[in-house]
C-alpha angles and dihedrals in degrees: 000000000000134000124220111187130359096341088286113099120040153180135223122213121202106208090198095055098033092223144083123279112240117226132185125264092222099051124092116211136206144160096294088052117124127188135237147182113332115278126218121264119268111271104027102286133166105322119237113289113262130206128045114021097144115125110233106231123212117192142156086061108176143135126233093232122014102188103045134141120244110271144120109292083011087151142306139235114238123187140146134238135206096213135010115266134119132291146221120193098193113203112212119172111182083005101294134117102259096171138311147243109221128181134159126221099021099178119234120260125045112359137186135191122189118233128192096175099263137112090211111305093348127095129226111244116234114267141082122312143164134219119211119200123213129176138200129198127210091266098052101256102142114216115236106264122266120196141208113192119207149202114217106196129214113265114263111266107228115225110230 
């Protein structure tokens, strides 16, 4: 709920949708009101978009090994979606991007993306992360977030 001028006039935000609910021009609120479907704007307008407004959901997120050393096959990310789209695994260490995963037409089902503990030709430092999936549909609609944390671990120091 969020108040535009003088506590008088407000708006409400629906976090599941990521947008305002609209609400019509002729109707009072208080405190027993209770909201509905979206109205149409005031005026006519657009109507409300039709077709595809399903959020793709993508569970079971998970890696094969969370504490691993950077190396070739060091571990995998495996997930499942609930319809095809494309995918970010967004990589964050003290809460801040530290690089992504992108690819495009992930089928929908079991899924499961290599990782050898490097963002192209750079190598993860040692130390805790989290990866944070997203999804996107072919009609735009973006899945809630679901996150792995990780441990990368120092390289083996080899004895002479």
């Amino acid at each position: 709920l969020g108040f535009m001028n003088d506590f008088v006039t407000f708006r409400v935000w629906d976090r599941t949708e990521a947008r305002f609910v609209m609400l019509p021009p002729d109707k009072e609120f208080d405190r027993y009101s209770v909201l509905s479907d979206p109205y149409p704007p005031p005026g006519g307008g657009n109507p409300p978009p039709t077709g595809d407004r399903t959020k793709p959901v993508a569970s079971r997120f998970r890696m094969t090994h969370r504490r691993f050393r950077v190396r070739r096959g060091a571990t995998a990310f495996k997930f499942r979606l609930s319809e095809p789209g494309s995918l970010r695994i967004v990589l964050r260490r003290f809460g801040k991007k530290v690089g992504e995963l992108r690819r495009r037409q992930v089928a929908a089902g079991s899924n499961r993306i290599g990782f050898n503990g490097k963002l192209g030709r750079r190598k993860l430092r040692p130390g805790e992360y989290a990866a944070v999936l997203i999804v996107t549909d072919a009609a735009g609609n973006r899945s809630l977030p679901v996150m792995v944390e990780f441990k990368v671990l120092r390289p083996k120091r080899h004895r002479r």
